[in-house]
C-alpha positions in Angstrom: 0.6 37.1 -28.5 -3.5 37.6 -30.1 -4.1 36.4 -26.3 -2.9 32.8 -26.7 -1.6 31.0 -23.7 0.3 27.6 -23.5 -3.0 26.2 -21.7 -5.5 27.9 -24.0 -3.2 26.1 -26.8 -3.9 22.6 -25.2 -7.2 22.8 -24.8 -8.3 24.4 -28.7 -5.4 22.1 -30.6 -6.1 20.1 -33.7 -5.6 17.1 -31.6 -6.8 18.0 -27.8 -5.5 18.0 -24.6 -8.2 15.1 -23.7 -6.7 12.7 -26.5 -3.7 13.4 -25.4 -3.6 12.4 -21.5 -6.4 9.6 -22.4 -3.8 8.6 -25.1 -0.5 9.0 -22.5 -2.8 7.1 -19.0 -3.7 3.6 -21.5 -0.3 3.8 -23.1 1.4 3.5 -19.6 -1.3 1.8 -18.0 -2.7 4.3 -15.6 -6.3 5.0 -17.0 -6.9 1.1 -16.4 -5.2 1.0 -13.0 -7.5 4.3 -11.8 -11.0 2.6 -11.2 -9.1 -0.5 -10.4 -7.6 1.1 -7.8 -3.9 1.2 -9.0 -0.8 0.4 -6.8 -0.6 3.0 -4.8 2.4 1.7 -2.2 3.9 -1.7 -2.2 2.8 -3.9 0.8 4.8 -3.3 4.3 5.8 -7.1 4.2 5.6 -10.1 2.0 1.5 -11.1 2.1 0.4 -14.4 2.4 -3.1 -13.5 0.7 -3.7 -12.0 -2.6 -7.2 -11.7 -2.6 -9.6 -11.8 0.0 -14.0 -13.1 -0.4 -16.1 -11.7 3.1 -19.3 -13.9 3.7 -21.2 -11.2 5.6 -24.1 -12.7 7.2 -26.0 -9.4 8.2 -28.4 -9.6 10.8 -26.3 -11.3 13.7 -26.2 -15.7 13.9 -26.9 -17.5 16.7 -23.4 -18.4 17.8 -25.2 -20.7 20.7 -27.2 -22.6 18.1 -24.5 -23.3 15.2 -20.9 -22.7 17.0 -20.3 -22.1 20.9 -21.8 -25.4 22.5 -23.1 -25.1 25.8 -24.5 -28.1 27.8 -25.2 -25.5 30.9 -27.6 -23.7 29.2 -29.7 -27.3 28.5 -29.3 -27.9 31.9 -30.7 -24.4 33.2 -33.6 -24.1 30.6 -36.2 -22.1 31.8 -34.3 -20.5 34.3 -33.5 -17.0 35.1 -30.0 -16.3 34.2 -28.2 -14.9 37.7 -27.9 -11.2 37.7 -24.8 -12.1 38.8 -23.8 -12.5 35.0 -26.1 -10.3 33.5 -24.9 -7.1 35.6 -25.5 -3.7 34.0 -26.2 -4.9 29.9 -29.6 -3.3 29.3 -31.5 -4.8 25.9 -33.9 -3.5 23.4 -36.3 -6.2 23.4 -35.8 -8.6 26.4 -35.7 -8.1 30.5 -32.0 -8.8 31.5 -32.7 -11.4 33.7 -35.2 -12.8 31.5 -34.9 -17.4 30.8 -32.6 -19.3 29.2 -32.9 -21.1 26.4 -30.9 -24.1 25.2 -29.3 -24.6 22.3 -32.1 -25.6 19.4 -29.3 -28.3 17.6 -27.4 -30.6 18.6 -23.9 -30.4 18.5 -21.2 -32.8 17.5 -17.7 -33.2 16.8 -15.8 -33.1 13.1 -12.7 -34.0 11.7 -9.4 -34.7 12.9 -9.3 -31.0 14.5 -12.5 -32.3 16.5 -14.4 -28.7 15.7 -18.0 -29.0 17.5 -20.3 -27.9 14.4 -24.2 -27.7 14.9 -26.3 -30.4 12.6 -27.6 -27.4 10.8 -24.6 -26.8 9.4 -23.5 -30.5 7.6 -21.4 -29.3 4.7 -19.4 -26.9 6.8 -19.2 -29.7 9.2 -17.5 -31.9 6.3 -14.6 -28.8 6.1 -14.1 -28.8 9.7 -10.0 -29.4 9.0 -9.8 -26.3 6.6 -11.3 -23.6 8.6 -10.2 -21.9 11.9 -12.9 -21.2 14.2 -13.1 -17.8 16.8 -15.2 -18.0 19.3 -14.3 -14.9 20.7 -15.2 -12.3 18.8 -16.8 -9.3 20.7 -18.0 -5.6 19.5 -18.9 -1.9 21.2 -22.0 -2.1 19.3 -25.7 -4.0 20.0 -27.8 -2.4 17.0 -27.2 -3.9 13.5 -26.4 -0.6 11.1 -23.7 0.5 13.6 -22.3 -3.2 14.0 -21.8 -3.8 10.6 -20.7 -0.3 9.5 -17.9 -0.7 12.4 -17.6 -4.8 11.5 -17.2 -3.0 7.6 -15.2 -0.1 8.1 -13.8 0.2 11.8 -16.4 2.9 13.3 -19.8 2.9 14.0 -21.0 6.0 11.5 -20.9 6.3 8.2 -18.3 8.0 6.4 -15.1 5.9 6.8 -13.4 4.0 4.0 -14.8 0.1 4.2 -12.2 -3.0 4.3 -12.4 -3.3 0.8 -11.8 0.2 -0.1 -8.9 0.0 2.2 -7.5 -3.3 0.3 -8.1 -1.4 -3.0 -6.4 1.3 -1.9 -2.9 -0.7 -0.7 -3.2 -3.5 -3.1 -5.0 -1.7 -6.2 -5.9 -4.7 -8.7 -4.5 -7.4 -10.8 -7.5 -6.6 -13.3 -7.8 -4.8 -16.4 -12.0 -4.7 -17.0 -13.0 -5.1 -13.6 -13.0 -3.3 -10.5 -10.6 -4.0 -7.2 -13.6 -4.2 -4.7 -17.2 -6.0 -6.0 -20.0 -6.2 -4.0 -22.7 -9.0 -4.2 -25.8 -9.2 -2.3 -29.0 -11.6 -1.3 -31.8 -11.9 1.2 -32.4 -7.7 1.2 -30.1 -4.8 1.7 -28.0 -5.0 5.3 -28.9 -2.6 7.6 -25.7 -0.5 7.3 -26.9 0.5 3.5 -24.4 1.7 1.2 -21.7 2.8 4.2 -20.9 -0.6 4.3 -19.2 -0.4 1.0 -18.2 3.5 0.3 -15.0 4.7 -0.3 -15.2 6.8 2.8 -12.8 9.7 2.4 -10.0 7.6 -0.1 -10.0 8.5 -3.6 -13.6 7.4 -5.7 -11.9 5.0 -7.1 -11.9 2.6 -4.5 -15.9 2.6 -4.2 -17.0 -0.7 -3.9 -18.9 -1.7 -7.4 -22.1 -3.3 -6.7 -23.3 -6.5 -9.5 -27.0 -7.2 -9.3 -27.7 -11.3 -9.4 -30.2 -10.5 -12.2 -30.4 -9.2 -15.1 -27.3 -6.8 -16.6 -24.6 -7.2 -14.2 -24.9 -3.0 -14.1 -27.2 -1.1 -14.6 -27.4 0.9 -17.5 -24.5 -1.1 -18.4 -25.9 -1.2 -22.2 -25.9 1.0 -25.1 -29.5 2.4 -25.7 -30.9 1.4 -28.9 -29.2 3.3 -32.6 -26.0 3.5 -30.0 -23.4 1.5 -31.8 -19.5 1.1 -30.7 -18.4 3.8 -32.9 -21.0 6.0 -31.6 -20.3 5.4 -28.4 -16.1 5.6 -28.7 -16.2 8.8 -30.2 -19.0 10.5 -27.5 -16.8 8.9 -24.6 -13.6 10.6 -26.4 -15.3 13.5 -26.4 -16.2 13.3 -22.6 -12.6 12.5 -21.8 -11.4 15.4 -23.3 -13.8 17.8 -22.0 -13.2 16.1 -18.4 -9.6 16.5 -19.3 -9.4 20.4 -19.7 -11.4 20.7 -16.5 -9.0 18.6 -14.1 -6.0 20.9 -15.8 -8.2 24.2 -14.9 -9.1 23.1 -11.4 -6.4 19.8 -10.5 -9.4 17.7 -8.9 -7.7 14.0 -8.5 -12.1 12.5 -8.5 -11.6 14.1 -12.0 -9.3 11.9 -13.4 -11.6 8.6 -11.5 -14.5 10.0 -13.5 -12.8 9.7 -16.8 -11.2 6.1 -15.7 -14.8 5.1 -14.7 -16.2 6.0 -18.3 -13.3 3.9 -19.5 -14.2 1.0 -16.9 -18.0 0.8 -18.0 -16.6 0.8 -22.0 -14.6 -2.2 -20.7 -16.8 -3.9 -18.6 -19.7 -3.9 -21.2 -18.0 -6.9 -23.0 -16.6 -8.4 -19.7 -19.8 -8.1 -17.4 -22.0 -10.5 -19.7 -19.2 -13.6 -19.8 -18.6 -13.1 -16.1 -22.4 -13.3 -15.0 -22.8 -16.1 -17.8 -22.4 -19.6 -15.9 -22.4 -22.3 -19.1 -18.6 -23.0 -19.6 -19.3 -24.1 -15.8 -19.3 -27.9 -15.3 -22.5 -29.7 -14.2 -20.3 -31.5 -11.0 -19.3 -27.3 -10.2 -22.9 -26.6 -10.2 -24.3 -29.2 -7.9 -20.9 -28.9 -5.4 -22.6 -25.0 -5.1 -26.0 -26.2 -5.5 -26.5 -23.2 -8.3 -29.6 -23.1 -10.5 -27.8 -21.0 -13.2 -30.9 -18.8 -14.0 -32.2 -18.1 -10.5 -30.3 -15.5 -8.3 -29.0 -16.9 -4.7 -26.3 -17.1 -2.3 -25.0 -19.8 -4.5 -24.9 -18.3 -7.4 -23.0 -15.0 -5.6 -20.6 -17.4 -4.0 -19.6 -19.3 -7.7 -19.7 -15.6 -9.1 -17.2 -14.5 -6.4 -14.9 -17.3 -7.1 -14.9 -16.2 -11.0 -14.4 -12.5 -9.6 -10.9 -13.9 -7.4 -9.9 -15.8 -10.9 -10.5 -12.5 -12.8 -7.9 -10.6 -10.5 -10.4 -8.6 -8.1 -9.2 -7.9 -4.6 -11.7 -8.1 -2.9 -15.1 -9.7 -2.7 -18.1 -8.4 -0.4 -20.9 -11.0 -0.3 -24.0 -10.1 2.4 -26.6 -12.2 2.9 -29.2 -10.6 4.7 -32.0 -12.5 7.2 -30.1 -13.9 10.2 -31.9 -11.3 13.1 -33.7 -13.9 14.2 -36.0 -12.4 17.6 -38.4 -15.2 17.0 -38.5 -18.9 16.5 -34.7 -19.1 16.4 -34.8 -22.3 15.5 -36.7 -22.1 12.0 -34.5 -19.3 11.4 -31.8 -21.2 11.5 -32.7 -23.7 10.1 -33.9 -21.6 6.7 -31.0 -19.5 6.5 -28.4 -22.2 7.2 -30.1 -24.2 4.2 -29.5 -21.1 1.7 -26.0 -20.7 3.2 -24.3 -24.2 4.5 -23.9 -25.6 1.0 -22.4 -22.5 -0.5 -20.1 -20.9 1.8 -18.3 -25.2 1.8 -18.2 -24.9 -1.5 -16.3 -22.7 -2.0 -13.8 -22.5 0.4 -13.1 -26.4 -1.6 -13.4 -25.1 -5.3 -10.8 -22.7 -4.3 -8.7 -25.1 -2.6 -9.1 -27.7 -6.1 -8.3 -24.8 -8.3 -5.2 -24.0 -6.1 -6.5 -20.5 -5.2 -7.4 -21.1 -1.4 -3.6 -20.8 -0.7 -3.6 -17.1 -1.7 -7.2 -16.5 -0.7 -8.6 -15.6 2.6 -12.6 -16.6 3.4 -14.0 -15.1 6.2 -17.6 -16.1 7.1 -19.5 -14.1 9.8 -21.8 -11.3 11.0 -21.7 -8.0 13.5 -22.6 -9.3 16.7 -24.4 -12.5 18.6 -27.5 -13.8 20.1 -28.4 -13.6 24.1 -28.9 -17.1 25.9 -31.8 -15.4 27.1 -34.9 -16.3 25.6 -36.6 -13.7 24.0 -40.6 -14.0 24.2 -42.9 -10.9 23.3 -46.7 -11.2 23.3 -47.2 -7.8 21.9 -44.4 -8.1 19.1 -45.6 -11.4 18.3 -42.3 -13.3 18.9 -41.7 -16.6 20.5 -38.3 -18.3 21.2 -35.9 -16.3 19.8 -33.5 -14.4 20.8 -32.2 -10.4 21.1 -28.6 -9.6 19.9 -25.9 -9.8 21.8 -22.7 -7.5 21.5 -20.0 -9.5 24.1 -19.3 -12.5 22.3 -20.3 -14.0 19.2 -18.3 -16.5 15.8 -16.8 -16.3 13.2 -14.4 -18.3 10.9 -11.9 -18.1 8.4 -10.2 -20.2 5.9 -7.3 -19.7 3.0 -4.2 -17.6 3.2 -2.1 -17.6 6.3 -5.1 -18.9 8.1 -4.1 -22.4 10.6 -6.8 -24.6 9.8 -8.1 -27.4 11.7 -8.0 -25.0 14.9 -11.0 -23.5 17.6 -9.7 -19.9 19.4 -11.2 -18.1 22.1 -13.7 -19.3 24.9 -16.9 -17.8 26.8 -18.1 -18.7 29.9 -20.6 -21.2 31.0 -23.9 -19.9 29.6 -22.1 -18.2 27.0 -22.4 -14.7 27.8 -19.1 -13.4 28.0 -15.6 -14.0 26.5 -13.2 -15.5 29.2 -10.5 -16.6 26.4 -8.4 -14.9 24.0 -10.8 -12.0 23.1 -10.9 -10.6 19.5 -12.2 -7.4 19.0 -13.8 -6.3 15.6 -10.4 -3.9 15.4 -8.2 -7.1 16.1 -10.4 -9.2 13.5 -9.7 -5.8 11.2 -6.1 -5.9 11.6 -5.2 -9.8 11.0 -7.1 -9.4 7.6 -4.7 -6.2 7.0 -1.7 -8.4 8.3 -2.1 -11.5 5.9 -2.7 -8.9 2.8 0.6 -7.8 3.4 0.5 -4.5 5.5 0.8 -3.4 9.3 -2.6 -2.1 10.3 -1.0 0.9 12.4 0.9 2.1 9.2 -1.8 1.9 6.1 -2.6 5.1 7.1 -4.7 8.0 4.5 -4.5 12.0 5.8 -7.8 13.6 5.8 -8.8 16.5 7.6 -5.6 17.3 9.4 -5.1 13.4 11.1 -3.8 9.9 9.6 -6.8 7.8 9.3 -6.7 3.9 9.4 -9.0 1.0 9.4 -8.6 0.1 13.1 -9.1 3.7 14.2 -6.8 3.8 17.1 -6.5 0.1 18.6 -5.8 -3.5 17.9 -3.8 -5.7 17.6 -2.8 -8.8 15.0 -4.1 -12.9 16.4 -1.7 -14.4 15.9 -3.0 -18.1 17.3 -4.8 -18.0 13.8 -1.5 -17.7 11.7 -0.4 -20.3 10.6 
């Protein structure tokens, strides 16, 4: 037969093998749904969120400055706390038994829910009724990149699939032009780098897509100069069909998420400009953000995360990078809770106005907490602050499924340890799985022999925050 086979035949046709799947995946949708992260299994159970935005605040807050009240530790400033309490925790940058130091804000109660809220944080304090705060939260790790790679992904090393990667991989997305996971960033890179985001061992695809705050959304985003559209259809056609013949010659699935990814970039070149572009937003949206439109911030992330939610991505990773505060706690706080406080309110009350908050889960918080101790270091050059602190620390949530209005979880006097409904990282991991629709012990990927999941091999849903 002159040496012709059927596959040879494909791949030297008239019309090519490339032009052919390309044209088959857009007609029936797949090519779009690839990058986006397709739907790869309906949900275990009906979900009560759709979407879900993650205010990572990297560097660990002061849950006894902003959160967990404690009038003992006013009392007992200056003193050595007991070893008593202490017992065998060993720290990096502080003696164990080293003072205490009383909370730098006062505290007061908010709302009908009667939430006690630190005066650093006013415009959360004015949302009190819409949020659900745990105080309970507690973590294996005390350094930052293995805390947030295990707050991010459910272990402390790199090379698992993050919580977004995980959602794009059950959910996939509602969006044609724009990825199921995004990633936004201020204050620096968080300590956990890139891990914090990867798609782990789960197809490319769900990668979480990182928009810079300035300039092109993307980077190299834009045709080079005496590249028009034409030019540019026709040398991605070409690409596609070359990438085509490969993935029949050797069947490897990252294959096909390169060619969807070409695809994505075509599509996202005319989508990433009037996303990032704020001027169909109303003056009133603006100042309830408190978003200069031309400078990059928190605010601005947080108003681009709500257009990302209305645009049909899954998932939205915000970090905001500067809360390790060893030293002088109390300016700290007081700086990063002035970039932050406005914001984070915000939004959680745009989304409620626009009726999104009802499908939308917010969570706000960071990888661990800060000692009562007192940390003071001469030769480092710190003063009041304090060292991290892995056994209890904050966080809160708002939106879908969430009870609002309610405080979980309790630590002890001095609050150094949790003494009321404990919520590990795992259990945090598996309530966010649980409102998206799917049973933490069951979204399961096989890699290497063993079915992998987001909790690794414990916990459990909390269910006091359902509501």
């Amino acid at each position: 037969m002159n040496g012709i086979t059927r596959r040879r035949f494909f791949e030297n046709c008239g019309i090519g093998l490339g032009r052919i799947a390309l044209g088959s995946l857009v007609a029936g949708g797949s090519a779009r749904s690839l990058l986006a992260g397709g739907r790869t299994r309906p949900p275990h159970f009906r979900p009560k969120a759709k979407r879900v935005v993650y205010l990572f605040m990297a560097g660990g807050p002061s849950q006894l400055d902003l959160f967990d009240n404690k009038p003992e530790l006013i009392e007992r400033d200056g003193q050595a706390i007991p070893k008593s309490v202490v017992g065998d925790q060993r720290y990096a940058f502080i003696n164990p038994t080293s003072k205490m130091l009383a909370p730098q804000y006062r505290f007061r109660r908010h709302g009908e829910s009667g939430a006690e809220i630190s005066e650093v944080l006013p415009h959360l304090a004015g949302i009190a009724d819409r949020i659900a705060i745990v105080k309970s939260m507690t973590t294996d790790q005390f350094n930052h990149a293995p805390a947030q790679i295990l707050m991010n992904t459910g272990f402390p090393q790199p090379g698992r699939p993050s919580m977004g990667s995980w959602a794009s991989y059950g959910l996939g997305c509602e969006a044609d032009d724009l990825p199921a996971f995004v990633v936004l960033s201020t204050g620096g890179g968080p300590s956990g780098g890139t891990a914090l985001w990867h798609h782990g061992f789960l197809p490319g695809r769900h990668q979480g897509v990182v928009l810079r705050s300035r300039g092109d959304a993307i980077l190299d985003l834009g045709n080079p100069p005496g590249v028009d559209d034409r030019l540019q259809r026709d040398s991605l056609d070409l690409v596609s069909e070359l990438n085509t013949g490969h993935f029949a010659r050797v069947g490897d699935p990252e294959i096909q998420t390169r060619i969807a990814a070409y695809e994505m970039a075509y599509r996202m070149q005319e989508r990433g400009p009037e996303l990032m572009d704020l001027s169909g937003e109303s003056p009133a949206t603006l100042q309830l953000y408190g978003v200069d439109p031309d400078k990059p911030s928190f605010a601005r992330n947080c108003l681009l995360a709500r257009r990302l939610l209305e645009r049909g991505v899954r998932f939205v990773q915000l970090y905001h990078k500067g809360w390790d505060h060893h030293s002088a706690v109390k300016q700290g706080l007081k700086t990063q809770c002035g970039i932050t406080d406005r914001a984070a309110a915000a939004l959680v009350t745009d989304l409620q106005d626009r009726g999104l908050l009802d499908d939308t889960l917010v969570i706000w918080g960071g990888e661990f907490g800060r000692t009562p101790m007192v940390e003071n270091s001469p030769t480092l050059g710190r003063k009041l602050g304090r060292d991290h602190h892995p056994q209890a620390f904050t966080v809160w949530l708002a939106g879908a499924g969430i009870k609002p209005g309610i405080t979980i979880g309790a630590t002890d006097e001095l609050g150094f340890h949790v003494v009321e409904d404990p919520v590990h990282v795992h259990d945090l991991q598996a309530t966010i799985l649980y409102l998206l629709g799917f049973d933490h012990e069951r979204l399961t990927f096989r890699f290497q022999g063993r079915d992998f999941r987001l909790t690794d091999v414990h916990g459990k849903v909390v269910r006091k925050l359902l509501a």
